[in-house]
SEMARPA-88948 format. One record per residue (C-alpha): residue number from 1; residue in one letter; chain; x, y, z. Coordinates in Angstrom, 3 decimals. Last residue first. Layout:
N
<pt NUM; 'A'; 'A'; <X; Y; Z>>
...
This chain:
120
<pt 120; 'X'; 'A'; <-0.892; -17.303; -19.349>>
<pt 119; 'X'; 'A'; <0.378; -19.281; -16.278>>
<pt 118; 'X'; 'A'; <1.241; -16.161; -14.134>>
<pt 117; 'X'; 'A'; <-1.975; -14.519; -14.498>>
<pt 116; 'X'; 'A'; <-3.817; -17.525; -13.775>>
<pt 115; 'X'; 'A'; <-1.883; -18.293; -10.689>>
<pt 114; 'X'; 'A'; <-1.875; -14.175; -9.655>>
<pt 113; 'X'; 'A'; <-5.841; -14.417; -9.655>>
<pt 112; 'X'; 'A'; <-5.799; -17.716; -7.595>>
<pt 111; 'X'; 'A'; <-3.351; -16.419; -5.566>>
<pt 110; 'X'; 'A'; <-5.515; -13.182; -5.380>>
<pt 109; 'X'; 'A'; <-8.576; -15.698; -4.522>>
<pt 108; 'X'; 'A'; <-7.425; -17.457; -2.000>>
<pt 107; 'X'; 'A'; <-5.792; -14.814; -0.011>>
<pt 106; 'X'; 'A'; <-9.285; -12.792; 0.065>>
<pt 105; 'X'; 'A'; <-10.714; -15.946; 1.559>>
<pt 104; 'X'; 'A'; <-8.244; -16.174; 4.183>>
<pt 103; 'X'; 'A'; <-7.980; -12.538; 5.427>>
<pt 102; 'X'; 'A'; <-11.614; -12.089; 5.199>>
<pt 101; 'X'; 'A'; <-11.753; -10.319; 8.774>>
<pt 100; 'X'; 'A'; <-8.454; -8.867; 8.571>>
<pt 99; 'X'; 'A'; <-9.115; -5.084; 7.380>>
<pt 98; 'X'; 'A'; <-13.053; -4.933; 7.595>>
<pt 97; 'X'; 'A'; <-15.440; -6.873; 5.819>>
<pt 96; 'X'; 'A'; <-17.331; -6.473; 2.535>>
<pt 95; 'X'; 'A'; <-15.423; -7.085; 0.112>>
<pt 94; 'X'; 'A'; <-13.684; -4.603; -2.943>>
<pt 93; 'X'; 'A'; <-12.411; -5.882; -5.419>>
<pt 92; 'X'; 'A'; <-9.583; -4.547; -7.960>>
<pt 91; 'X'; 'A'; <-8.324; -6.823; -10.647>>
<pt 90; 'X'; 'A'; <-5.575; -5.327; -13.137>>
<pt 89; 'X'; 'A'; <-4.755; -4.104; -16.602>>
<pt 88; 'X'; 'A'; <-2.824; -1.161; -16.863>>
<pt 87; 'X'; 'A'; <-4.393; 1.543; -19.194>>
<pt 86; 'X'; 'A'; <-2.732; 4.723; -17.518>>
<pt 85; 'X'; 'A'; <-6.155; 5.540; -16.435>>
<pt 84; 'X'; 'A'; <-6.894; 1.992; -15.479>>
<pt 83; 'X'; 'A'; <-3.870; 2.069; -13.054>>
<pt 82; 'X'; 'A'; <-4.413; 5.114; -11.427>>
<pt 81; 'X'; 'A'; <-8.200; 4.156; -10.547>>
<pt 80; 'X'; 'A'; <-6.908; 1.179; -9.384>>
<pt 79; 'X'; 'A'; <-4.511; 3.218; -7.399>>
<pt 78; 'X'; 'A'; <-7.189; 5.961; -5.586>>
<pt 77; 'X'; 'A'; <-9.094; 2.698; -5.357>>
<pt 76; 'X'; 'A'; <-6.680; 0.914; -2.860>>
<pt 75; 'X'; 'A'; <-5.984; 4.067; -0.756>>
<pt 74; 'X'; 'A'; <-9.595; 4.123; -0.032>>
<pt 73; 'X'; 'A'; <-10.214; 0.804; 0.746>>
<pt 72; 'X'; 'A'; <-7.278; 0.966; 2.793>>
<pt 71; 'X'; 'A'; <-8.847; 3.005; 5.443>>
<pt 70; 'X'; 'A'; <-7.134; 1.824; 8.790>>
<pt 69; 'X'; 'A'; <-10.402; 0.292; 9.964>>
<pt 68; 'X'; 'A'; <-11.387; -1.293; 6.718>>
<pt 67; 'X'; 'A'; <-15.109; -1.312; 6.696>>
<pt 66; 'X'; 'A'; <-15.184; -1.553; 2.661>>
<pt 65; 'X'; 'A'; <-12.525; -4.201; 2.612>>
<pt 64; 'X'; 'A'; <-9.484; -4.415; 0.240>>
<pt 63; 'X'; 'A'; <-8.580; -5.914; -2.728>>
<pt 62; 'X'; 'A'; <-6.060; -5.229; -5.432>>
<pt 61; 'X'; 'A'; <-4.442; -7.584; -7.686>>
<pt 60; 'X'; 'A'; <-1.871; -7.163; -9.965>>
<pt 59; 'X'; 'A'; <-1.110; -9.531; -12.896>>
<pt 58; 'X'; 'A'; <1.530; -10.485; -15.707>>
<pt 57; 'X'; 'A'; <3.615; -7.290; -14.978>>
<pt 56; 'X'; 'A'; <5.103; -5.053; -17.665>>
<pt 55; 'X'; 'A'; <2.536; -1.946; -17.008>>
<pt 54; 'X'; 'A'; <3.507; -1.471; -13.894>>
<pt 53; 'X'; 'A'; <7.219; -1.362; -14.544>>
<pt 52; 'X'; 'A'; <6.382; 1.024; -17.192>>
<pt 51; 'X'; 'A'; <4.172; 3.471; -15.201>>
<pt 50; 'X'; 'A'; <6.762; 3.091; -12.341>>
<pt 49; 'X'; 'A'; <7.925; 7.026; -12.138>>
<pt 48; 'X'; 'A'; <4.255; 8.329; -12.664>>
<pt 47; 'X'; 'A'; <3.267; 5.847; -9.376>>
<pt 46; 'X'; 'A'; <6.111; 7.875; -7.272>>
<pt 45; 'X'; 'A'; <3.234; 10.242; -5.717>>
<pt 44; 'X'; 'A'; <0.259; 8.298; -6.032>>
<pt 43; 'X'; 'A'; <1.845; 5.413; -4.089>>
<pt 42; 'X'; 'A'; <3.204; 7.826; -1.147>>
<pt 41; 'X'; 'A'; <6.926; 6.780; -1.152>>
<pt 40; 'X'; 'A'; <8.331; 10.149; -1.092>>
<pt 39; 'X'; 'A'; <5.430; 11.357; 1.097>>
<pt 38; 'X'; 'A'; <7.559; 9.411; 4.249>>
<pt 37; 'X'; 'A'; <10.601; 11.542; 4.002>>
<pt 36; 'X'; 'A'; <8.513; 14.701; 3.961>>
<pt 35; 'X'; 'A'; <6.695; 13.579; 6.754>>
<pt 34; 'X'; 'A'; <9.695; 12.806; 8.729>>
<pt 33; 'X'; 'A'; <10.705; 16.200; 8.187>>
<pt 32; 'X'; 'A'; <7.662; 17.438; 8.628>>
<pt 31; 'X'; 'A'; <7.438; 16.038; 12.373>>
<pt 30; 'X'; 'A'; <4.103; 16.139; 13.140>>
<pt 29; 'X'; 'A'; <3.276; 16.973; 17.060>>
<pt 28; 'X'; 'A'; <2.031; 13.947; 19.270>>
<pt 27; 'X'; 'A'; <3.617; 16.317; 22.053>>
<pt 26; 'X'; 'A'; <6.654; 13.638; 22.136>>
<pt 25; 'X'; 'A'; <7.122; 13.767; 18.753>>
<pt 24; 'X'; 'A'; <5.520; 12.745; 15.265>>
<pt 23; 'X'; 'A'; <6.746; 10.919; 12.050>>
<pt 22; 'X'; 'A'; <8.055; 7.837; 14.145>>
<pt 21; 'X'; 'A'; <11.769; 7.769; 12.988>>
<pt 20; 'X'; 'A'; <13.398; 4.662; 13.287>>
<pt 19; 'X'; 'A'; <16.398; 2.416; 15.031>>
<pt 18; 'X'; 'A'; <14.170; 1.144; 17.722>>
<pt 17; 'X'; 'A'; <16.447; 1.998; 21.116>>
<pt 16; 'X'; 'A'; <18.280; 3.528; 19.307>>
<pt 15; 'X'; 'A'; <17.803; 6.580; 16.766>>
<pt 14; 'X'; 'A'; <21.197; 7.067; 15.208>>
<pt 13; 'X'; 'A'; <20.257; 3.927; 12.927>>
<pt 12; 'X'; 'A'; <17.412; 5.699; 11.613>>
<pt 11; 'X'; 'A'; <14.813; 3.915; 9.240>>
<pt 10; 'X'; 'A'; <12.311; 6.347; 7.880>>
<pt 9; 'X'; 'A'; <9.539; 4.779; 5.622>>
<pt 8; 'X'; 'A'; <9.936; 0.767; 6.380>>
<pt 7; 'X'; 'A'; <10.896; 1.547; 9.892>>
<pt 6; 'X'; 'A'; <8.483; 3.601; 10.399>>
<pt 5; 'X'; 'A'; <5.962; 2.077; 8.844>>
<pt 4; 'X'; 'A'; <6.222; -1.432; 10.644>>
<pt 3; 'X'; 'A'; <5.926; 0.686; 13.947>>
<pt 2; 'X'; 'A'; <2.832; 2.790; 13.175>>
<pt 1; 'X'; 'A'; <1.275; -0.396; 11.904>>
């Protein structure tokens, strides 16, 4: 996960031999800067900015399981939350498993969700 954030967050083409910044150094110190650059897409942070684009989608789904070892539960109901108080409809479940346990029933039933969304 480390990796696929980095490059998603703070891509570097002056940093070969994986073209990224990881957002601490060699003394597993934080790197601010990187920090800094990764907080700017922190979904709290930017979620005032897409209100409207939010708002003008057919579904969103949310799910996420309450032993989830990298703690998406959490992150998941911080933007439900988000979403109802700006009045944005949307499903949000929580299961009980951990972060790929459930991987093919929770697929199942967002594209499910997302079908019925879509088609009304």
């Amino acid at each position: 996960m480390l990796y696929l954030f980095s490059a998603a967050f703070s891509p570097n083409l002056d940093n070969p031999p994986f073209y990224m910044d990881i957002p601490f150094d060699e003394n597993v110190q934080i790197r601010e800067d990187v920090a800094q650059t990764w907080a700017a897409y922190d979904l709290l942070q930017i979620f005032p900015d897409h209100v409207l684009a939010l708002a003008s989608l057919r579904g969103i789904y949310l799910d996420a399981g309450d032993k989830d070892e990298l703690g998406e539960q959490l992150i998941a109901q911080a933007f439900s939350e988000a979403l109802g108080a700006a009045g944005i409809d949307h499903k949000f479940e929580i299961f009980d498993g951990a972060h790929m346990d459930k991987l093919y029933v929770q697929l199942a039933a967002s594209l499910s969700y997302l079908s019925d969304a879509l088609a009304n």
